[in-house]
Structure formats: C-alpha cells, structure tokens
N, C-alpha and C positions, 0 to 999 in steps of 0.2 A: 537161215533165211526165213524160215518158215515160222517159226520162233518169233523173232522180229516183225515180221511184216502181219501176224494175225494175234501177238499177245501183248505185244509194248503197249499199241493202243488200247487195252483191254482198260486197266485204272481210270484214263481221259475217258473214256465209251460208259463208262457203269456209272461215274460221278455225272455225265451229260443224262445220262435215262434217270435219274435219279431226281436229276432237275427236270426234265420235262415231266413226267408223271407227278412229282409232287406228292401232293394229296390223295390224286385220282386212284381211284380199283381199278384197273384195265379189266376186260374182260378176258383177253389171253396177250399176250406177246407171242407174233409172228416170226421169225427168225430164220436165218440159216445158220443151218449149225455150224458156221464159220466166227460167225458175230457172238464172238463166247461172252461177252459183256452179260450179252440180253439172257443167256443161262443162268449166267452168276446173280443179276438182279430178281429173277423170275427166282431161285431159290433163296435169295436175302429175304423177298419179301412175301412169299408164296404164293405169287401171282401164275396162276398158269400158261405153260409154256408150252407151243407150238414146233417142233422143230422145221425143217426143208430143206431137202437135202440134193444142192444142184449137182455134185460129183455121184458118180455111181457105189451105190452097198460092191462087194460088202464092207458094212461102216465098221472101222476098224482104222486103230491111231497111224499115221501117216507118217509120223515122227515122234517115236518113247520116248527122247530125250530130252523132249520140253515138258515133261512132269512135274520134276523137281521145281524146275520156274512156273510152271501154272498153280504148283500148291505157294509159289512164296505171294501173287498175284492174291490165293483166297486170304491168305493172312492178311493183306492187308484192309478185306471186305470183313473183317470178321468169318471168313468160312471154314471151316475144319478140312484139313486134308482131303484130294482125292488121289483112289487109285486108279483112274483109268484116263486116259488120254484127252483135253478136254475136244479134241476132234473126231472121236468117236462114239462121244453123247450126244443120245438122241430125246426126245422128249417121252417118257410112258406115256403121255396120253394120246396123241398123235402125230406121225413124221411123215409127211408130204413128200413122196421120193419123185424127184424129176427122171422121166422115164417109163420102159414098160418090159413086165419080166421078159418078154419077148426076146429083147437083146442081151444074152448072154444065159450062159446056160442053167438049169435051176438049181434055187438055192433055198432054205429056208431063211425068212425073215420075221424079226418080233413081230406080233399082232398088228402093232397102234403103226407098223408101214403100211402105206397105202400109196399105190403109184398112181401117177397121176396124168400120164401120157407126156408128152415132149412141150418142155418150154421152149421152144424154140426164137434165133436170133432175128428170124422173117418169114413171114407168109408166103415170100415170092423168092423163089430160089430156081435156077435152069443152070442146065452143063450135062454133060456127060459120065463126069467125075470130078469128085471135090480131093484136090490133096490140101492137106492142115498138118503142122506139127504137133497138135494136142487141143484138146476141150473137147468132152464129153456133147454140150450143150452145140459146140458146133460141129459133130459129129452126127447127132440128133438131129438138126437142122438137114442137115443132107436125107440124113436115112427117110426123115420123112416124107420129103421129096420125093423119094425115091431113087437118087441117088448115090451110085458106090463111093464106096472113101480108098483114100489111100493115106495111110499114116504114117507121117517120120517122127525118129526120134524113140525117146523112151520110155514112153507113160506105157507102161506096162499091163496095169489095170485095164485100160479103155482096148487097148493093141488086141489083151486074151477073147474080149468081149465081140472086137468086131471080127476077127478069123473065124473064130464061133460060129458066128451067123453065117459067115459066108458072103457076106455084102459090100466087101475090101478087103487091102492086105496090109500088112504092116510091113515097113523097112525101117531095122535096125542101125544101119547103117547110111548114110546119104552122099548119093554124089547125083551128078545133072544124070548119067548114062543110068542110073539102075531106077532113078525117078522115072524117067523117059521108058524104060523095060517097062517098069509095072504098071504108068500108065497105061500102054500098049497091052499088055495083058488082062488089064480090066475092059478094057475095050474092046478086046478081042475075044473076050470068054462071055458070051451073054450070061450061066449060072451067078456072075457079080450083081446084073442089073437084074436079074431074077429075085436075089434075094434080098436087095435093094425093092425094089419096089410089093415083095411080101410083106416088109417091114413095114414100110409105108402105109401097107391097107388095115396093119396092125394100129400105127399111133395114130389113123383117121378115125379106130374106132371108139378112140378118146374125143371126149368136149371135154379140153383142159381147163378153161374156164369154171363151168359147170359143176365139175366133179371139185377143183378145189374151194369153190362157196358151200358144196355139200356137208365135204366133211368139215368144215371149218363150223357149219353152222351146226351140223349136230352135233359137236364135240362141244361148243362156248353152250350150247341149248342145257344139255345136258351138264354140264358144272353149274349153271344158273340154276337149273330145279334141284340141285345137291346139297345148296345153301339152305 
C-alpha cells in the first residue's frame, strides 16, 4: 500500500516539476520527505534540496521492500541505484523536523536536523482529552494544548513516544469499555495533564514560523555566497 500510494505517482510527479521549473535555478526545493519526486529531480538536476520531515525520527525506511521498485523508478530518471530506502532520505543540507526533542526520549540526530516546534492542525483546540487512532501532527496538536492523548491502534512509533512522556496512554487493543477505562484514567490521574501541559510550555517555546524562515534563509544564503 505504501509502495503504491507514495511511489506509482513518483514518474507523473518528477515529469510535472520538470515542467514547471523549466529553465529556471530554484534556489532550493522544499519538500517532505514523502514527495520522493522532488529528491529525485533535486539530484537529476543538482538543485538543492530541503527536506521536512512531518512523521517523527528516527528517519529510518518504513517499508525495505520498495527498494528494488524505487531503484526501477531511478532507471527510468537516468539515476544509478540506491541503497537505502527512499523514505528514509533526508536532505545533507537541511531537514526541518516537525516537532520537539522534548517528546520522546533522546536520541542522536545528523547535524542539518533542526526541529522546529509543532506544525500544528489549529490554534484553537479545548477538551479534557483527545482520543485519535494515529497522526503524529494531531498528537502534537493536542500536546500543545496542553492536552492528554489517548491512542488506539498500532502506530507504534508515535504510542513508545507518547508513554514516554507520560502525557497519555496507548491501547492496543480497542473496544468502547477499555476506551471508556482509559479515558477515566486520564481523567482521573492529574500526572497525564501535568505532563500534557509541560509539553505545551515546551512547544510555546517555539515560533514555528520564525525558526523555519531562519533556517531556510541561512541555508539558500549560504549556497548563494558558495556560487
């Protein structure tokens, strides 16, 4: 599914940026490292490449078994084989991590990562508790809030990150009675909304705006004066 749904279009997506760009130099190509096109045309042409990365590090392939189809994909670009996953390339020069190390426990990350505090779904968010089956981004949305989560389902990744914190729980399993439990338990245990709203005075300390014109502008600055 994943194959399909982020690489079929990959051919249509590199022949479309090919067409728009043209002639022009861009000064970098923006992306997230989902939109593998804009990788593949950013190395065809050696236009520098920005990555941004809306799911959580650590960046690492999702699915090995679309390699062999993402190297048949470069043949057709003229690109030479890769070995690594094209879902777990990031850009060397700079990758724009939605997020903050805050949530989840530390890790080392290559240099050109740079977080960037919570993109968040809205400004204006109220409850007690948010339950979601998965998204990082509306996970984030809560925590900045300052609200706990409760998470169903099996995104595994996002589940280790928010126990961690301590700011929700995770359920494995789902029925109406053990949602109904955990809600009850996040309700009932103030240390949820404690670390819930820790979190929060965490990704207030971000201007996501701010920080991503910075680095975007001293990274295109700096490759102009390189010329």
């Amino acid at each position: 599914m994943l194959r399909h749904y982020l690489l079929d279009p990959v051919p249509r997506h590199h022949r479309e940026l090919a067409r728009l760009t043209g002639r022009l130099t861009p000064d970098a190509l923006i992306t997230s490292i989902d939109f593998v096109a804009a990788a593949l045309h950013a190395e065809q042409r050696g236009t520098p490449w920005i990555s941004v990365g809306i799911e959580p590090p650590p960046l690492r392939p999702r699915d090995a078994g679309v390699l062999d189809y993402y190297n048949a994909i470069r043949a057709q670009v003229d690109l030479a084989p890769a070995t690594t996953c094209p879902f777990s390339v990031i850009s060397p020069l700079l990758h724009l991590q939605n997020g903050v190390p805050a949530f989840g426990p530390p890790q080392e990350l290559p240099p050109q990562v740079q977080h960037v505090g919570a993109l968040t779904l809205t400004d204006c968010l109220q409850g007690a508790v948010l339950v979601t089956g998965r998204g990082f981004t509306t996970v984030q949305t809560a925590l900045a809030h300052g609200i706990p989560v409760l998470l169903t389902g099996g995104d595994n990744e996002l589940a280790a990150r928010l126990t961690w914190s301590g700011a929700g729980l995770h359920l494995r399993r789902v029925s109406a009675r053990r949602i109904g439990r955990a809600v009850g338990r996040i309700l009932g245990e103030p240390s949820f909304r404690d670390a819930a709203r820790s979190l929060r005075d965490v990704y207030h300390g971000y201007d996501t705006t701010a920080v991503l014109l910075k680095q975007i502008e001293q990274t295109t600055m700096t490759l102009m004066l390189q010329r």
